[in-house]
C-alpha positions as CSV (number, residue, x, y, z in Angstrom):
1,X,54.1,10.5,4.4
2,X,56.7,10.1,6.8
3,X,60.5,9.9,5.4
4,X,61.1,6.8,7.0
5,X,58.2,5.6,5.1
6,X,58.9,7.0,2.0
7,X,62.3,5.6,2.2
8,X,61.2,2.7,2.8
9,X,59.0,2.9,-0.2
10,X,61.9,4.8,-2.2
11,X,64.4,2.4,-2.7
12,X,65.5,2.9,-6.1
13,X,65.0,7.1,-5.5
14,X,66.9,6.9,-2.7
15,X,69.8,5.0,-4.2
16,X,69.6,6.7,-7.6
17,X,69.6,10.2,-6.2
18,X,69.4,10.4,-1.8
19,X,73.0,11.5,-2.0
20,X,72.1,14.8,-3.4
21,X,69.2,15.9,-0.9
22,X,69.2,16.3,2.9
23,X,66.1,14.5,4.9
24,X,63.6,17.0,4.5
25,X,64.3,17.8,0.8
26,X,64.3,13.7,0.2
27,X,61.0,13.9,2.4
28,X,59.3,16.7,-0.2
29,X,61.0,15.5,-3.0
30,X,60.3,11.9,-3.0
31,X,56.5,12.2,-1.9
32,X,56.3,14.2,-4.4
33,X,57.2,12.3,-7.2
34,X,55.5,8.9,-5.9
35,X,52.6,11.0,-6.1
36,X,53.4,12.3,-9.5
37,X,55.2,8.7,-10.9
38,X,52.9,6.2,-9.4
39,X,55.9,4.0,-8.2
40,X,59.3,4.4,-6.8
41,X,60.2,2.7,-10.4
42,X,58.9,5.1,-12.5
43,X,59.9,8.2,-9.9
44,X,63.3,7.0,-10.6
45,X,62.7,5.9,-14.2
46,X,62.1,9.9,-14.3
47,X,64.8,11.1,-12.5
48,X,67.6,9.5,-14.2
49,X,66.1,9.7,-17.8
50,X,63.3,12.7,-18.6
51,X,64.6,15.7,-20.6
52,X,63.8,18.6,-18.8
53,X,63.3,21.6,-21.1
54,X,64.0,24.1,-18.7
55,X,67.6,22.4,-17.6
56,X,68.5,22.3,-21.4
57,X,67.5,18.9,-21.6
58,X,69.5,17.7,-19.5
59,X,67.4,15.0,-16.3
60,X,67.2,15.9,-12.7
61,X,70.3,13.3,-12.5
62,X,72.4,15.4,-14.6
63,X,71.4,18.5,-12.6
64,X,72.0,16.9,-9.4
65,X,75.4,15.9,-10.7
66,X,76.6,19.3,-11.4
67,X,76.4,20.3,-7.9
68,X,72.8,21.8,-8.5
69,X,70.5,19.7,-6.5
70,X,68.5,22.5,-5.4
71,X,67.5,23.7,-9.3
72,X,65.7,20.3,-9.4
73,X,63.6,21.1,-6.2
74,X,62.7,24.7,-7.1
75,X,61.8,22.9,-11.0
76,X,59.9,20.5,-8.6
77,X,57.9,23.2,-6.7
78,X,57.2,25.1,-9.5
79,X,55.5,22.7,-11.4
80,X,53.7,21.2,-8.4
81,X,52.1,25.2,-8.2
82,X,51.2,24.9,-11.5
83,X,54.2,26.2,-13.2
84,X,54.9,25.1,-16.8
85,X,57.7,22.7,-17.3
């Protein structure tokens, strides 16, 4: 997908969490977890609420907050390889 279409189709994502990312990580990223998600809802549904084992159980938000925006795309890639969560 292009970013401008997945912004377009990202609303919520790109509110909840487009600060954190430049334009090609919010181009990976959010393709990504439409894919995964289903809907730009549930992507940010997600974001803002799973516990992620590996952060401590602590969401991507939370992450993102802490200055550590890049953790969540390395989680991201790794999982999308076939890493474990």
């Amino acid at each position: 997908m292009e970013l401008e279409r997945d912004e377009s189709n990202c609303q919520n994502l790109t509110r909840c969490c487009g600060e954190f990312f430049d334009e090609n990580e919010k181009s990976y990223l959010f393709s990504t977890l439409l894919a995964w998600a289903g809907s730009d809802i549930e992507a940010t549904a997600w974001f803002e609420s799973e516990a992620i084992s590996a952060f401590g159980g602590k969401t991507a938000f939370q992450i993102c907050k802490k200055g550590q925006a890049d953790a969540v795309i390395k989680y991201i890639r790794h999982i999308e390889l076939g890493g474990f969560a």
